[in-house]
Structure formats: C-alpha cells, structure tokens
N, C-alpha and C positions, 0 to 999 in steps of 0.2 A: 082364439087359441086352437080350438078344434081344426082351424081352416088350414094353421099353418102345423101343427103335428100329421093332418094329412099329407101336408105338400113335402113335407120330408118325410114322411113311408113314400111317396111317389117318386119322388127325385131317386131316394135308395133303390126301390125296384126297379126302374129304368136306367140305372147304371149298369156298364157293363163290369167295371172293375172299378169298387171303390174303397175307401181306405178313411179311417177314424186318423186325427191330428188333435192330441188331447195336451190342456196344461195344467197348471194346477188346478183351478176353478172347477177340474172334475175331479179333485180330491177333497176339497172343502168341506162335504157332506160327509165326510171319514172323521172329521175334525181337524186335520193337518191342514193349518193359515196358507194362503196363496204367499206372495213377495212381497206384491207393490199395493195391494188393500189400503187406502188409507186408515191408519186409528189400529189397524190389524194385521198389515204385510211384515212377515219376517224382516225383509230389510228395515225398517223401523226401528225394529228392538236388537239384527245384528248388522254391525258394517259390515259390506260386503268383503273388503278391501281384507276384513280378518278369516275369508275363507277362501283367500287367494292360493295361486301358485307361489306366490312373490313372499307371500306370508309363511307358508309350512317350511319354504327352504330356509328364509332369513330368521322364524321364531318359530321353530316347530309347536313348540309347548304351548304358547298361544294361540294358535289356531287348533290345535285341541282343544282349547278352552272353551274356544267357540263350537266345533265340532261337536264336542256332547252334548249342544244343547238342539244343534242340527238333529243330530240322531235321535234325539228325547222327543222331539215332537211326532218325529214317525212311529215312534217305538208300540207295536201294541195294537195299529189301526188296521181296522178290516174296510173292505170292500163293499162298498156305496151302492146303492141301483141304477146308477152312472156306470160304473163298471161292468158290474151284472146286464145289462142291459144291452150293454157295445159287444159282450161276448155271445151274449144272446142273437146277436145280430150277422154276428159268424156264423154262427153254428145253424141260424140263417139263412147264408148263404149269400146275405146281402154286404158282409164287410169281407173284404180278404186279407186285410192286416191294420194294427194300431199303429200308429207311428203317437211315440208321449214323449214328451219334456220332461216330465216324473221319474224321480229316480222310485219311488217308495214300492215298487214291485205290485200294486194292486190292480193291476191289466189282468198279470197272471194269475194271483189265488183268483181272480174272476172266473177265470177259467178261460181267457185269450192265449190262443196260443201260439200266434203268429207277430209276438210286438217286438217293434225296434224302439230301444232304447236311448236317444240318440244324444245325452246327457250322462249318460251313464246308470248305473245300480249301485246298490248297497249291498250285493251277496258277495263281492270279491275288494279285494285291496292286494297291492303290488308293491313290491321293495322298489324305493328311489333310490338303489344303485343297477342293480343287474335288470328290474322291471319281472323278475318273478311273479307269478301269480297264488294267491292262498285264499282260501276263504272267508270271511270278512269276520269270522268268530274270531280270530287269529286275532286282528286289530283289537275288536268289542272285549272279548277276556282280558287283555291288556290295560284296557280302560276302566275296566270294572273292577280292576286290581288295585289301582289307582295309578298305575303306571304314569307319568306325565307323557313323557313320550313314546308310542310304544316303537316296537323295533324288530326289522323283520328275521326271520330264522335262519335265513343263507348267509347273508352277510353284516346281522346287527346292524343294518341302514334301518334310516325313516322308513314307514311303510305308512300306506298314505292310502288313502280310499279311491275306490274305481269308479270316480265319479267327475264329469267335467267342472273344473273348479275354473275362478273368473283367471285367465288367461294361460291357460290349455287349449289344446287344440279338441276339434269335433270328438265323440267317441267313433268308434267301426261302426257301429252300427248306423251312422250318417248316411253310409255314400250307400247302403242296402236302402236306408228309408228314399233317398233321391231316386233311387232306380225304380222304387213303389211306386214312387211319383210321377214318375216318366210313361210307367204304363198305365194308369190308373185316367179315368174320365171324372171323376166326382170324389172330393175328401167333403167328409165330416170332421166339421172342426169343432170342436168339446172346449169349454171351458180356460181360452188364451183370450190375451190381447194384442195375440201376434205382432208384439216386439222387441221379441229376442230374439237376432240374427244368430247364426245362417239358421236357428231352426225354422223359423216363419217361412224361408222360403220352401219348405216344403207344400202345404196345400197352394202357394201362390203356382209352384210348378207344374201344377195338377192344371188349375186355371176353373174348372167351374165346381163351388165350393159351396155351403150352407153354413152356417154360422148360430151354434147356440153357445150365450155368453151373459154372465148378467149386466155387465158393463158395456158399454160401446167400445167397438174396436176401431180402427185405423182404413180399415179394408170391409167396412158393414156395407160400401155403396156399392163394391165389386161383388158382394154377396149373392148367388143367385136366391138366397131365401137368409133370416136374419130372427133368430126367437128370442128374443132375451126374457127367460125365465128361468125355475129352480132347472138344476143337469140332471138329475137321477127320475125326477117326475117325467121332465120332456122325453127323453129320451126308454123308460118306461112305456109311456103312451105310445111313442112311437112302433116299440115291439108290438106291442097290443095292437096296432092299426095294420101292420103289417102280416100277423098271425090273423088278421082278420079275413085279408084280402085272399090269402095263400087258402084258408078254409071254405071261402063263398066257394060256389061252383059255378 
C-alpha cells in the first residue's frame, strides 16, 4: 500500500494541471449511501423513475414523497478526510479544481473552492414556469410545513430542485468541468464506477488518470495507477506523502 500511496503523491507532483473527479464513494465516510451498493444503494430502496423529470411534471406530490427522503439522507453530514484531504491538495497546489457528481455540497465546507458541480446542488431550486432562481430554503420551509407540493413565489408554479434529475439535461457547470478536462494532463478519480454518462467522460477526456475506488471500475485497465481501499485514509496518506516530499530538502 505504501508503494502505491507513493505513486499517487508522484503522479500528482509531476502533473502539470490536474483535477479531482469524485462520486459518491467519497461521500460514504460522511454516512450518505452511494446508488448502486448492492444491500445499501439508494436506488434499492427508491426507484429512480420517482425522482424523475417525467415524475415531478405528471405527480408532483409524489416525487416529493420521494424527495424528502432524498434530502433526509443528506441532511446534517459533515465532511469526511476524503474531502479534507482533496482540498488539502489545492491548497497544495497539486489540484486545480474538483469536478463531483455529488450534489450534497461537501467539496465546499471542505474548503474546495474551485468545484464544478456537474449534477447539480442543493442550495438553489427554480420555478418550472418562468425558471426563476430562489434559494432552496424557499423549497425545504415549504416542506417542513408539510406542504405536499410546494410552490414557487413569482408565479405559484412547481418549484423544483436545482439538481440534474434522470432526464434533464447536464447542469452549466458541465461544459466548465469539460474545458478542466481539455486542459488538465492527470484527473484523480475519488470514489465512481464511472458509469454514468456524459459525467464519466470527464477524467476519460483527461486521458491519463489514477483511480481510487473500493469496487472495480470499468476503466481500472486504462488506469495509470488503481487503489482500491478506504477514500479518506488513502487519500490522507497521500497529503502526508506529499507534505513530505515538499519539506525534505
């Protein structure tokens, strides 16, 4: 283990421009369940199909139902030594931006402050008539009212979370994480199984990439390095290997 925590402090020092590509699997350690875990993935215990697009227009009320319990699992989590660790890595000097699949905001309390979000967040929701923007209390107070469906301020429309839900399109902040990609020589990929399109093709665009994951991925053989152990320890050790290198003389 030792051999391969140094070879990822190496690979990150010898980049010129590199970039974190994180999924759930580096929020795990926060307590919030990855998707597809078997015995444990969110998808398991909600269909997906009830946190659709196709869902909130044709049953709004039931994809609320489902919604709360979306939000319940985030509600309350702090930041992991997976996260601590990647901003640590900035500030570094070794990462120059996150790109996450994670809506749950834990990049930022880390103290990242260069992430694209390319799924979306939980701090804004939007009326689906005009596409106004409010801040996602605006939604959560409505819910906690018991509101079934709540309803935005401009025009009493659905107001709906600013989050990519299954058949929506990318968020903005995609085609910013693609252009990270285009300049960047080395992604650190955190905690995916890189297969969920179009996001996976970010660190593919990159093209030389490292891979820590507890599971086997898809793309472990195009890896140029592959850890599969805990995210917040490896990537810990890593800072530590790295603060090592930086203080020898």
């Amino acid at each position: 283990m030792k051999t391969k925590i140094a070879a990822l402090g190496e690979l990150l020092m010898g980049a010129n421009y590199a970039i974190a590509f994180t999924g759930a699997g580096i929020s795990t350690e926060s307590g919030i369940p990855d998707f597809r875990s078997p015995g444990s993935g969110l998808w398991e215990k909600i269909d997906p199909e009830l946190l659709s697009t196709r869902t909130l227009r044709t049953d709004p009320a039931l994809f609320y139902r489902y919604w709360r319990e979306m939000e319940n699992v985030v509600a309350g989590k702090l930041p992991n030594r997976g996260h601590e660790a990647l901003a640590e890595l900035s500030r570094l000097g070794k990462l120059r931006a996150v790109v996450t699949q994670n809506i749950d905001g834990l990049h930022q309390q880390a103290g990242s402050k260069r992430v694209f979000e390319v799924h979306g967040n939980l701090t804004s929701c939007r009326c689906m008539a005009c596409k106004d923007e409010f801040p996602a209390a605006v939604l959560r107070e409505q819910l906690a009212a018991g509101t079934e469906v709540p309803l935005s301020p401009c025009c009493q429309a659905v107001l709906r979370p600013a989050v990519v839900l299954f058949g929506d399109r990318m968020a903005a902040d995609f085609a910013a994480a693609q252009q990270e990609a285009f300049r960047s020589d080395f992604a650190l990929v955190v905690g995916t199984s890189l297969t969920v399109y179009p996001a996976a093709e970010i660190p593919l665009a990159v093209g030389r990439f490292a891979i820590v994951n507890r599971d086997a991925t898809g793309y472990d053989d195009r890896a140029a390095l592959r850890i599969s152990a805990p995210v917040g320890e490896t990537l810990a050790k890593v800072v530590e290997y790295i603060r090592e290198k930086k203080s020898t003389p």
